[in-house]
C-alpha positions as a Markdown table, in Angstrom:
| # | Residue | x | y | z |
|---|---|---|---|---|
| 1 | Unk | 0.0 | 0.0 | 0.0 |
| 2 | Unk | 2.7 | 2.3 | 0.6 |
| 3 | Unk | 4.5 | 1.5 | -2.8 |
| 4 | Unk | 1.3 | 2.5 | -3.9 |
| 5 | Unk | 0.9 | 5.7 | -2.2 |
| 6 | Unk | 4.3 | 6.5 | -3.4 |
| 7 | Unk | 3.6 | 5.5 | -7.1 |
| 8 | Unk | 0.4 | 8.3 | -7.2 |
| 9 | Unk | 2.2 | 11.3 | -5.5 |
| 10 | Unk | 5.0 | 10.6 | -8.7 |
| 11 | Unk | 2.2 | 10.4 | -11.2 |
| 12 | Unk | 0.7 | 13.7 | -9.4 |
| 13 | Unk | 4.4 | 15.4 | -9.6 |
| 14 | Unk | 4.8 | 14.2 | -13.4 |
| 15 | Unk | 1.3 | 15.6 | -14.1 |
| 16 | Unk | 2.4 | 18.7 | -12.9 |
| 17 | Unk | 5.3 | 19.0 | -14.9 |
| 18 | Unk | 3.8 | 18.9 | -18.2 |
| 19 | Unk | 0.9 | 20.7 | -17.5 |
| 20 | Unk | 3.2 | 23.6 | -16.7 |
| 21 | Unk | 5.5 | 23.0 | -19.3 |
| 22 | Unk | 3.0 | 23.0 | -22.0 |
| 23 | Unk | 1.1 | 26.3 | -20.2 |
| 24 | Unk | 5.0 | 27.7 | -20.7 |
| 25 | Unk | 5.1 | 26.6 | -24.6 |
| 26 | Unk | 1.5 | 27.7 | -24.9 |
| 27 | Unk | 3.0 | 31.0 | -23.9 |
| 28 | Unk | 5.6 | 31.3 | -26.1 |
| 29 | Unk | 3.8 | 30.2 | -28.8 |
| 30 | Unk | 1.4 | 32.9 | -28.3 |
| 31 | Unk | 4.3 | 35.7 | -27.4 |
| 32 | Unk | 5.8 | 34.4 | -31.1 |
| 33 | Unk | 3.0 | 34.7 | -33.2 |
| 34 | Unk | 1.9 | 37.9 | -32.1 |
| 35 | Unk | 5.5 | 38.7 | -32.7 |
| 36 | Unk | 5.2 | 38.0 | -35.8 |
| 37 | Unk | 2.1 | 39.6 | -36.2 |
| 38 | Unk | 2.5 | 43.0 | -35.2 |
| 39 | Unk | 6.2 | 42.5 | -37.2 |
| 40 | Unk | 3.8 | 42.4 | -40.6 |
| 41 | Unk | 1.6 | 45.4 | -40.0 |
């Protein structure tokens, strides 16, 4: 049971990786294309 325990709060700690590091690509994804954008007006 305690493996067990242990297993979840690395799934939890992996989950919250990515999410942030795809809310930190989303970002720069948005940050670049408006770059771009406001670079063709």
């Amino acid at each position: 049971m305690r493996e067990f325990i242990a297993t979840i709060r690395q799934l939890n700690l992996l989950i919250k990786t990515i999410a942030e590091l795809q809310s930190f690509s989303l970002g720069m994804l948005i940050s670049l294309s408006s770059i771009t954008l406001f670079s063709h007006l």
